[in-house]
PDBQT receptor file of N, H, CA, C and O in Angstrom, charges set to zero:
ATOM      1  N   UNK A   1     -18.422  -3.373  21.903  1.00  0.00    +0.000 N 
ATOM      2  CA  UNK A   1     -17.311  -2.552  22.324  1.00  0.00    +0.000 C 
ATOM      3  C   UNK A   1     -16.018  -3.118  21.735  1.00  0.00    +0.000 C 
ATOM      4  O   UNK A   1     -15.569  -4.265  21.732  1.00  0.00    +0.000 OA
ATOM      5  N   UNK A   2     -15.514  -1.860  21.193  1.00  0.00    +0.000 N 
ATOM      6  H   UNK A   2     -15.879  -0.929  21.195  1.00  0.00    +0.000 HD
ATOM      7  CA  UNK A   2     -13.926  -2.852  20.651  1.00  0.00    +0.000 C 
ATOM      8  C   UNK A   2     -12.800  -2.307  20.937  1.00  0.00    +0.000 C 
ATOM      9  O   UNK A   2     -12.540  -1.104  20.901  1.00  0.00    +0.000 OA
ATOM     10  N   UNK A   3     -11.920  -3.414  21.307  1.00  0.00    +0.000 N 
ATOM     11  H   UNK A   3     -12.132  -4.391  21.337  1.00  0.00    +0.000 HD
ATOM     12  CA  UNK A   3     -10.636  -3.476  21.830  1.00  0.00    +0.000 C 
ATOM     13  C   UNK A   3      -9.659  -2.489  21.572  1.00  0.00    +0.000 C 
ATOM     14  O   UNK A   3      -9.530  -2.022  20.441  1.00  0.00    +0.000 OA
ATOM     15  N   UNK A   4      -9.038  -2.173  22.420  1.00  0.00    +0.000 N 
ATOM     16  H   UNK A   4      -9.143  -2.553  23.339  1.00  0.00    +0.000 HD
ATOM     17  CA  UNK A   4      -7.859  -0.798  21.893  1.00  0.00    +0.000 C 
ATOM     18  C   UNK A   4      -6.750  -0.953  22.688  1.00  0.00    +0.000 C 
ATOM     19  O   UNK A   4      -6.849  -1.658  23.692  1.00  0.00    +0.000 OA
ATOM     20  N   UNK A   5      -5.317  -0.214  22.308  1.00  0.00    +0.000 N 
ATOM     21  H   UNK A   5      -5.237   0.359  21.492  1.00  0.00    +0.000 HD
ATOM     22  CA  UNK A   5      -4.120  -0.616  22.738  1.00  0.00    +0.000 C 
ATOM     23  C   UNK A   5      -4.053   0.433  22.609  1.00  0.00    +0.000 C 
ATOM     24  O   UNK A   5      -4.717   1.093  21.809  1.00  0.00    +0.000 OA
ATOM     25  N   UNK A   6      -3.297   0.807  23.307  1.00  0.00    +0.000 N 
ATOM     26  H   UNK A   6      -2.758   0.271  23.957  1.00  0.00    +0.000 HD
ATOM     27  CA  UNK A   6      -2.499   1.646  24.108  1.00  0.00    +0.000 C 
ATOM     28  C   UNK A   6      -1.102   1.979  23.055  1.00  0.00    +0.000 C 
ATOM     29  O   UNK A   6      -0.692   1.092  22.306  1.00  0.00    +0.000 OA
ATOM     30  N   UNK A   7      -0.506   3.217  23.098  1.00  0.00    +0.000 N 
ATOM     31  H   UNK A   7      -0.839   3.937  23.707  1.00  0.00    +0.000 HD
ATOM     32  CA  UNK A   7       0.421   3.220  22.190  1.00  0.00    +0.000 C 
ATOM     33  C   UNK A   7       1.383   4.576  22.936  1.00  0.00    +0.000 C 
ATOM     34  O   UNK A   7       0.821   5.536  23.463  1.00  0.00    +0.000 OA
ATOM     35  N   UNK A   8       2.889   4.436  22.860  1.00  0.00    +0.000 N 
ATOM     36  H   UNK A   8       3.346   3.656  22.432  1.00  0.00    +0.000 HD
ATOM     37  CA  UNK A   8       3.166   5.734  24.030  1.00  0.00    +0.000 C 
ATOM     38  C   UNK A   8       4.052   5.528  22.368  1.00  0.00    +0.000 C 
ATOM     39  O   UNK A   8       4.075   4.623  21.534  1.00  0.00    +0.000 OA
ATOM     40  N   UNK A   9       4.884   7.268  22.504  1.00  0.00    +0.000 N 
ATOM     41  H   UNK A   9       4.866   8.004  23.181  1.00  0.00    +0.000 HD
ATOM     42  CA  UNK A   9       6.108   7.565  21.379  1.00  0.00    +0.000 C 
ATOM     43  C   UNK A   9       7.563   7.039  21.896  1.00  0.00    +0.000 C 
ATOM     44  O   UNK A   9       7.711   6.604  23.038  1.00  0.00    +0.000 OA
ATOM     45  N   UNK A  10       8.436   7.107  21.113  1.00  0.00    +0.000 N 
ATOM     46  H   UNK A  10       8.316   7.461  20.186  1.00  0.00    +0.000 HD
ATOM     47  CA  UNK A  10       9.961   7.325  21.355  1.00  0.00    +0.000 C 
ATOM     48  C   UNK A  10      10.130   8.277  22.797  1.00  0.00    +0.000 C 
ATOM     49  O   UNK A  10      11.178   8.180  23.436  1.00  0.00    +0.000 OA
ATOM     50  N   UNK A  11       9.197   9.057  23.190  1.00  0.00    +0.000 N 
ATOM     51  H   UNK A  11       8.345   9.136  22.671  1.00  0.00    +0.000 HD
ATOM     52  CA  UNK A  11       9.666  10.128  24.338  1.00  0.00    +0.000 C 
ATOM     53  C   UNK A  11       8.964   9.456  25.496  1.00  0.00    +0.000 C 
ATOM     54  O   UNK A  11       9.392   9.637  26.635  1.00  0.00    +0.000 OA
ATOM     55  N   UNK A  12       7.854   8.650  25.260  1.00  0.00    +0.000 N 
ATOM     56  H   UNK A  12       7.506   8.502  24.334  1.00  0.00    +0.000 HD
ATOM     57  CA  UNK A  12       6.899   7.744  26.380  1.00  0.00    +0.000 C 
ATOM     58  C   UNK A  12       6.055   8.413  26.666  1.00  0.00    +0.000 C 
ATOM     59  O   UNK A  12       5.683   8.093  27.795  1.00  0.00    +0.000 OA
ATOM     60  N   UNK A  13       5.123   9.740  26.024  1.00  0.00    +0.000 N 
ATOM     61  H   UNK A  13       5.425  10.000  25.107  1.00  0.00    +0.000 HD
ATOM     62  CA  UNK A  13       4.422  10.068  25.682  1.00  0.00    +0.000 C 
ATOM     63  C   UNK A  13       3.688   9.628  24.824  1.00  0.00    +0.000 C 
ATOM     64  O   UNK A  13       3.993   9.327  23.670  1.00  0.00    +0.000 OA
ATOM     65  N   UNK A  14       1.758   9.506  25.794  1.00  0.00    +0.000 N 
ATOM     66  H   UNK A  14       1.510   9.750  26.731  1.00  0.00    +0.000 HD
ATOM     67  CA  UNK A  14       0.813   8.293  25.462  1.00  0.00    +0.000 C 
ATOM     68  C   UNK A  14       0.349   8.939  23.882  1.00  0.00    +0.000 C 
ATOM     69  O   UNK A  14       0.256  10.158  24.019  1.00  0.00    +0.000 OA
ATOM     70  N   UNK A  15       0.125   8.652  22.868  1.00  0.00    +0.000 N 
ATOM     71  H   UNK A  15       0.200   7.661  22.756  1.00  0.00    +0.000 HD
ATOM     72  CA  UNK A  15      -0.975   8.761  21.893  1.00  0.00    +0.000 C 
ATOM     73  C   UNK A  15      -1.875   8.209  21.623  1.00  0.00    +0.000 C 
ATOM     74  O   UNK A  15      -2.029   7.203  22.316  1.00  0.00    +0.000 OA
ATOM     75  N   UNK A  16      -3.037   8.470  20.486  1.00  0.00    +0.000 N 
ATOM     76  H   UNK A  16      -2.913   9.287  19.924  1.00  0.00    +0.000 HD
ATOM     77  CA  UNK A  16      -4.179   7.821  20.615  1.00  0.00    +0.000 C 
ATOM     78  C   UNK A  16      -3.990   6.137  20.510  1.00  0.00    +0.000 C 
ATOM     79  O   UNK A  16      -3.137   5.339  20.122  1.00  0.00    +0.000 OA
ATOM     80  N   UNK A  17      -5.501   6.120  21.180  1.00  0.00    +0.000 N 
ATOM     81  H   UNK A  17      -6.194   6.768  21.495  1.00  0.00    +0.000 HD
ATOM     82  CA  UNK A  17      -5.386   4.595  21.281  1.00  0.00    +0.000 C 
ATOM     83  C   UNK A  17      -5.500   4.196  19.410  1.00  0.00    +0.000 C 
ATOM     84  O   UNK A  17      -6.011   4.859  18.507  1.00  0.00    +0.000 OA
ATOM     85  N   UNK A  18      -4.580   2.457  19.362  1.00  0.00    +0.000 N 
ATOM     86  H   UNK A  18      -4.165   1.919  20.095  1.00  0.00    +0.000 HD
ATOM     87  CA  UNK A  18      -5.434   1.890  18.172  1.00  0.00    +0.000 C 
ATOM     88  C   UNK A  18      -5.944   0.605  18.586  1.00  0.00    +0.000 C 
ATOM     89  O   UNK A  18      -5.978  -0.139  19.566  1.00  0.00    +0.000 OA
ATOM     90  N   UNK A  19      -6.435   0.711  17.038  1.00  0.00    +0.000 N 
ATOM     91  H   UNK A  19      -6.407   1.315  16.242  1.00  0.00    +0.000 HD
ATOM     92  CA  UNK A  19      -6.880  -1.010  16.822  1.00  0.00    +0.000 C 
ATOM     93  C   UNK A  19      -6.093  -2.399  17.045  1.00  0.00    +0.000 C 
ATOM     94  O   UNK A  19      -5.198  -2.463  16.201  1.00  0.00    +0.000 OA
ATOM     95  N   UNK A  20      -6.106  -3.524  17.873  1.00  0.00    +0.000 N 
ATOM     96  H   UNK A  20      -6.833  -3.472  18.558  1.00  0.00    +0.000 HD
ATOM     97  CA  UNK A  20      -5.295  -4.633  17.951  1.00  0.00    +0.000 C 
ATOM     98  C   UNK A  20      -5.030  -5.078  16.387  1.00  0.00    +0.000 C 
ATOM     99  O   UNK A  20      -3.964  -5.692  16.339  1.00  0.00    +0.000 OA
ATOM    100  N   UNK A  21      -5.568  -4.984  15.269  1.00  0.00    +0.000 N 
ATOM    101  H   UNK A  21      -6.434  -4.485  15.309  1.00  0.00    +0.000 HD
ATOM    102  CA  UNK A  21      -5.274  -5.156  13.729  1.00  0.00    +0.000 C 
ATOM    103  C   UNK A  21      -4.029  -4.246  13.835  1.00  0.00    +0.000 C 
ATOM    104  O   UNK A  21      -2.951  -4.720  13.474  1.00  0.00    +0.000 OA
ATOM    105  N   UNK A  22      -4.087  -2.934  14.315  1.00  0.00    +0.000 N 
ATOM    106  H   UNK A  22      -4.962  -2.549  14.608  1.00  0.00    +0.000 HD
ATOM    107  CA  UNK A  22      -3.258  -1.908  12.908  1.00  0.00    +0.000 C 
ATOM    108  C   UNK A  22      -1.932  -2.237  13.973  1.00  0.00    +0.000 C 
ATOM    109  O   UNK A  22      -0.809  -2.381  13.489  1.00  0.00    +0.000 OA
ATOM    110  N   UNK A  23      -2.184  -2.353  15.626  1.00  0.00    +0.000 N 
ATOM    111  H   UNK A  23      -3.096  -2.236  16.019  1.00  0.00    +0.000 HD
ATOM    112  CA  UNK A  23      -0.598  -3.021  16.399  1.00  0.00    +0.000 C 
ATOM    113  C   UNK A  23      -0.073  -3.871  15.985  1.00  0.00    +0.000 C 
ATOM    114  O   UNK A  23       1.099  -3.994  16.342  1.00  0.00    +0.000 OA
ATOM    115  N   UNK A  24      -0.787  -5.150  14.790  1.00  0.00    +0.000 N 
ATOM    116  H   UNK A  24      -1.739  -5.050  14.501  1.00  0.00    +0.000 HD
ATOM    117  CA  UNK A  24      -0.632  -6.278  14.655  1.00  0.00    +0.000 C 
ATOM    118  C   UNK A  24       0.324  -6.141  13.553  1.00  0.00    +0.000 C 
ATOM    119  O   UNK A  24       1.198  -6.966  13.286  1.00  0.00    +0.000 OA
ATOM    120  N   UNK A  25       0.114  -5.116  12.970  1.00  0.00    +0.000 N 
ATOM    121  H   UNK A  25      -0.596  -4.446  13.186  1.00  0.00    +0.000 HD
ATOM    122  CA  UNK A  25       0.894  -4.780  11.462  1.00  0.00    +0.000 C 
ATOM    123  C   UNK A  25       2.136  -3.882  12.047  1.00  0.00    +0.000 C 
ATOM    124  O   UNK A  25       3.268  -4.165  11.656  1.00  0.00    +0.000 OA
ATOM    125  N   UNK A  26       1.971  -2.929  12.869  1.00  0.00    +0.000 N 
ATOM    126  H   UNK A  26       1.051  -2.699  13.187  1.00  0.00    +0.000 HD
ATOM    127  CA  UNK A  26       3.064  -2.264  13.195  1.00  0.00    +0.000 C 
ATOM    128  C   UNK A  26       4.126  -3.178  13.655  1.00  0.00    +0.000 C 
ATOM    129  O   UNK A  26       5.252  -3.181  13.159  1.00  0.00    +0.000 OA
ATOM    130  N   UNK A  27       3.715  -4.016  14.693  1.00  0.00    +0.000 N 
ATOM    131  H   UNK A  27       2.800  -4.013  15.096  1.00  0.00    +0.000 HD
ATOM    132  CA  UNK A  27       4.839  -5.131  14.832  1.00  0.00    +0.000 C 
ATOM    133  C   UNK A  27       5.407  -5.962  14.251  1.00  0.00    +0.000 C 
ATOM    134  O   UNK A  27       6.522  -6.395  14.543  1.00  0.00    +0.000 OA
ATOM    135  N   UNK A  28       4.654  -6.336  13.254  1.00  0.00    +0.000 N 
ATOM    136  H   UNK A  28       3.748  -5.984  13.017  1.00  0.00    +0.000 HD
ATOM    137  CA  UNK A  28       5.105  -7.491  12.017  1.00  0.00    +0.000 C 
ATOM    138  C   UNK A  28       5.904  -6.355  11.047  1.00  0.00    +0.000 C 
ATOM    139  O   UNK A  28       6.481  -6.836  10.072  1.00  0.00    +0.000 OA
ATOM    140  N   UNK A  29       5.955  -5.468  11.159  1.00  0.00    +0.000 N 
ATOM    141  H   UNK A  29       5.486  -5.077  11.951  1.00  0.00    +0.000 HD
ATOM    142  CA  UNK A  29       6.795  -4.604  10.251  1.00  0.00    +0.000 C 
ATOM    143  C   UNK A  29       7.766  -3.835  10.710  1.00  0.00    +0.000 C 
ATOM    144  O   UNK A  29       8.568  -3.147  10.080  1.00  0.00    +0.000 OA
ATOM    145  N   UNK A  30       7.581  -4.074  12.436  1.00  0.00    +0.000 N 
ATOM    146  H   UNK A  30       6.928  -4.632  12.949  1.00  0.00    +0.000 HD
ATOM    147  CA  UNK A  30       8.994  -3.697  12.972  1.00  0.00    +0.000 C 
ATOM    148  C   UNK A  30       8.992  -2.223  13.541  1.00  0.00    +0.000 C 
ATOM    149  O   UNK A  30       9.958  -1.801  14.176  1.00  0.00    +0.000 OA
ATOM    150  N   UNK A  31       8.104  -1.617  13.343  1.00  0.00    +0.000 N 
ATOM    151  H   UNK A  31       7.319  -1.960  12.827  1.00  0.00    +0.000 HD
ATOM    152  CA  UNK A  31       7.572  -0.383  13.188  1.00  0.00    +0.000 C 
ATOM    153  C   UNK A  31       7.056   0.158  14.729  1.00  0.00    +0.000 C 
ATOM    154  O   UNK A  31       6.851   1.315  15.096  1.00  0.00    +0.000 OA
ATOM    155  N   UNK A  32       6.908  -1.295  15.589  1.00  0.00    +0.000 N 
ATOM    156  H   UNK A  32       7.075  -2.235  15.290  1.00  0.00    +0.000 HD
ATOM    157  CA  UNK A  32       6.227  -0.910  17.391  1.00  0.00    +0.000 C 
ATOM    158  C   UNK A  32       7.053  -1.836  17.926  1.00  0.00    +0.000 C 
ATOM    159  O   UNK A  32       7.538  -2.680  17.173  1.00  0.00    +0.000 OA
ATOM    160  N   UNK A  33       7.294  -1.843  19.018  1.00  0.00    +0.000 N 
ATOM    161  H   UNK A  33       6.900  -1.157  19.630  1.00  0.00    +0.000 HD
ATOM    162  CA  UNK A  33       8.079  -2.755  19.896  1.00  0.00    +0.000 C 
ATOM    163  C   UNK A  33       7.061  -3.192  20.845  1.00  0.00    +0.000 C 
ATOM    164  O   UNK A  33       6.021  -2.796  20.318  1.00  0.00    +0.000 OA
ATOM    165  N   UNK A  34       6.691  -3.879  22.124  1.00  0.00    +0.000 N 
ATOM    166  H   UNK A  34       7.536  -4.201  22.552  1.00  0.00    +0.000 HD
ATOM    167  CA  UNK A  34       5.843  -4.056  23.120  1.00  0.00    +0.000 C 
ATOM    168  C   UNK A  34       6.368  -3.577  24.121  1.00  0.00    +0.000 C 
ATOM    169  O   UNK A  34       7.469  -4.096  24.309  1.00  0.00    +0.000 OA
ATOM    170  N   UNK A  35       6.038  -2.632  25.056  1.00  0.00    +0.000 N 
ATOM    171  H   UNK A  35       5.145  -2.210  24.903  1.00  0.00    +0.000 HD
ATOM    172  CA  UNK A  35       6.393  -1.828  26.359  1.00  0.00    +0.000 C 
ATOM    173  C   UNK A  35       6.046  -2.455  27.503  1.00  0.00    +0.000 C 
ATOM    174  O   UNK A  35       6.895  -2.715  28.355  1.00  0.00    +0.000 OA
ATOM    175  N   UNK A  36       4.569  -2.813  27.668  1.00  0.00    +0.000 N 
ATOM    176  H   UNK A  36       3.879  -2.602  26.976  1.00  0.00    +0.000 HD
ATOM    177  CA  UNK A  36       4.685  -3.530  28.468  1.00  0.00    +0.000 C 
ATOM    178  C   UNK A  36       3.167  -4.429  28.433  1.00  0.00    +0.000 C 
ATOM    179  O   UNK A  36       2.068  -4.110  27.979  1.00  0.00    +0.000 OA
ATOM    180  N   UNK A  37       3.500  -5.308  28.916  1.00  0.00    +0.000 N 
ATOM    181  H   UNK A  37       4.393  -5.567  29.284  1.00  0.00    +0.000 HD
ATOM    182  CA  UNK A  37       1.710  -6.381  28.210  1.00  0.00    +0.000 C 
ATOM    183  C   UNK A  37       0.593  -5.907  29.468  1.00  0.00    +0.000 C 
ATOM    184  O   UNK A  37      -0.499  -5.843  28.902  1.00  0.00    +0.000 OA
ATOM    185  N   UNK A  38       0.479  -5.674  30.430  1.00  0.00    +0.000 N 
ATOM    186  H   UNK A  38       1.366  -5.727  30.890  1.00  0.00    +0.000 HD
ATOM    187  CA  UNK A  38      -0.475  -5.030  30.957  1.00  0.00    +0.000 C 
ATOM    188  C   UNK A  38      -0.268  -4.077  31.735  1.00  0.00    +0.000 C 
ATOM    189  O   UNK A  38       0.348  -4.124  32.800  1.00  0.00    +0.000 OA
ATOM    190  N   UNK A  39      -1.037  -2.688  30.984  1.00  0.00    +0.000 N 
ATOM    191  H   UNK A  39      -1.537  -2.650  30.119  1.00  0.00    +0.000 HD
ATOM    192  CA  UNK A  39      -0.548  -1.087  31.266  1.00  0.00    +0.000 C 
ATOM    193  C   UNK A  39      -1.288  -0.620  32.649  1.00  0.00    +0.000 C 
ATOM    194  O   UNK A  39      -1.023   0.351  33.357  1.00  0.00    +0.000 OA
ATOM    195  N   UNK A  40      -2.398  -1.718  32.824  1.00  0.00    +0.000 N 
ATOM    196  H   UNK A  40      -2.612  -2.507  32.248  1.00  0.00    +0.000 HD
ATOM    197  CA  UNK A  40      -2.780  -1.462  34.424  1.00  0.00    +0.000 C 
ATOM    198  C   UNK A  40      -2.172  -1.560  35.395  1.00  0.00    +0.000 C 
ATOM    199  O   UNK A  40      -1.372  -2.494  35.364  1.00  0.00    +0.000 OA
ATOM    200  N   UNK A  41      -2.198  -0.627  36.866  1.00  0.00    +0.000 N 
ATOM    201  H   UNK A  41      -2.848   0.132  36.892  1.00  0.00    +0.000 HD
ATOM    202  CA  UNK A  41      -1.396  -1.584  37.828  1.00  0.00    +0.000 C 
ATOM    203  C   UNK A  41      -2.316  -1.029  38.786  1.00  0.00    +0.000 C 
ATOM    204  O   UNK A  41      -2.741   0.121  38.675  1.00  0.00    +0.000 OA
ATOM    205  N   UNK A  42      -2.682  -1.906  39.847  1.00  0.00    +0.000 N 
ATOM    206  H   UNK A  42      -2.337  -2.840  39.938  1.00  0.00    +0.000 HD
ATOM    207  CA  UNK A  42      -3.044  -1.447  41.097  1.00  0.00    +0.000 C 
ATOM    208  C   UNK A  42      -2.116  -1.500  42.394  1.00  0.00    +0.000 C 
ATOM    209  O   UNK A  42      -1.028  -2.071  42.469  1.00  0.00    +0.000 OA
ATOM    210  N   UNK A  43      -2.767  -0.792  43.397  1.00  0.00    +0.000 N 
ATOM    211  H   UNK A  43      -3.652  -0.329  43.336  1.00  0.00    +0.000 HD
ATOM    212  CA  UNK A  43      -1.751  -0.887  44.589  1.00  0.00    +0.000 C 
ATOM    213  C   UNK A  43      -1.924  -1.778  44.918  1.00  0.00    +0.000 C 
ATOM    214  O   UNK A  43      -2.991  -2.370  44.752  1.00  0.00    +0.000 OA
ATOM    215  N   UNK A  44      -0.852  -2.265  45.567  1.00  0.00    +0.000 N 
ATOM    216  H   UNK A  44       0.015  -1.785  45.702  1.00  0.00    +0.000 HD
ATOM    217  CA  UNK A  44      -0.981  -3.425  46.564  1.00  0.00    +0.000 C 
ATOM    218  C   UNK A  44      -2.399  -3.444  47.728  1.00  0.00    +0.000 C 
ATOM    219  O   UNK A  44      -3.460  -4.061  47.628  1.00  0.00    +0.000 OA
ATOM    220  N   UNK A  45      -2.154  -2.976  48.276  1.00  0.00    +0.000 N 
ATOM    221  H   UNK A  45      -1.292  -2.476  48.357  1.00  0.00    +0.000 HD
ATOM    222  CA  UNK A  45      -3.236  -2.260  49.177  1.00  0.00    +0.000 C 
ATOM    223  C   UNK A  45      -4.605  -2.284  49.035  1.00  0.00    +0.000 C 
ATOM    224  O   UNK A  45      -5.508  -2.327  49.871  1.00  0.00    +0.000 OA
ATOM    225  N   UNK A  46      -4.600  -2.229  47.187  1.00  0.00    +0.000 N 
ATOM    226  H   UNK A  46      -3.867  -2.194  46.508  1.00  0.00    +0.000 HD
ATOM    227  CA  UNK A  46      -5.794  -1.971  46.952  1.00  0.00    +0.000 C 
ATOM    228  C   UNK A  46      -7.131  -2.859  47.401  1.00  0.00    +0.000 C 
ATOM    229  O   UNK A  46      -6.770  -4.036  47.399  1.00  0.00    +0.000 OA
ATOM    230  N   UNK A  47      -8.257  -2.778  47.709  1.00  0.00    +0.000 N 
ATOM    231  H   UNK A  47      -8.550  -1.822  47.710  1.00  0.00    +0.000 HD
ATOM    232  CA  UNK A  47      -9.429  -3.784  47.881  1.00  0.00    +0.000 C 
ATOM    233  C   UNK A  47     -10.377  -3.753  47.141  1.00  0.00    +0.000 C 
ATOM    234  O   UNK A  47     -11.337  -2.984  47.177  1.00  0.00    +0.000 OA
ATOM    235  N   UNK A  48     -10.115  -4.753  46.289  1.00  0.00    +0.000 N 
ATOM    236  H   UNK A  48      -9.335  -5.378  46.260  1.00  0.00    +0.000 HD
ATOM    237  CA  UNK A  48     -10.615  -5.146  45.336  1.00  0.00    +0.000 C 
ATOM    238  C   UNK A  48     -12.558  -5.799  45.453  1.00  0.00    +0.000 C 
ATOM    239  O   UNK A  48     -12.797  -6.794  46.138  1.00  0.00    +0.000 OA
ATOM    240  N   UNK A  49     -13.537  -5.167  44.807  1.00  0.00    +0.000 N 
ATOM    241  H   UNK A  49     -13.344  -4.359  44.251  1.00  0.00    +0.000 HD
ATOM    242  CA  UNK A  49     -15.168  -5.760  45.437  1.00  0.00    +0.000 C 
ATOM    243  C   UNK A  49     -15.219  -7.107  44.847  1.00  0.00    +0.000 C 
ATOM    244  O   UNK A  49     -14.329  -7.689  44.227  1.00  0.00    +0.000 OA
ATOM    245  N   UNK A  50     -16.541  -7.551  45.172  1.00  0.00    +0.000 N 
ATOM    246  H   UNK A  50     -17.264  -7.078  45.676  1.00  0.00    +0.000 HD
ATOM    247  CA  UNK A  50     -16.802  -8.464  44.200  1.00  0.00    +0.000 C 
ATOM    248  C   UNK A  50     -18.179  -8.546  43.582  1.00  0.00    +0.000 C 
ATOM    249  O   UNK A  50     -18.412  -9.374  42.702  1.00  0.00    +0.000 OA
TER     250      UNK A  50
């Protein structure tokens, strides 16, 4: 299974996921910024199994 990132536009509207390679280049070229490092959130509340 391989890894994918998450990618939203200028409006914060999500588009397709990519590859951690092709984010790796968009950022080194200035081209993506980072929004936010983990796009999950749970509730507080939530109960978590184990």
């Amino acid at each position: 299974m391989q890894n994918y990132v998450f990618v939203i536009d200028q409006n914060k509207e999500p588009l397709n996921p990519i590859t951690p390679k092709r984010a790796r280049e968009l950022l080194t070229k200035q081209k993506a910024a980072v929004f936010r490092m983990y796009p999950v959130r749970y509730p507080e509340n939530a109960k978590c199994r184990n």
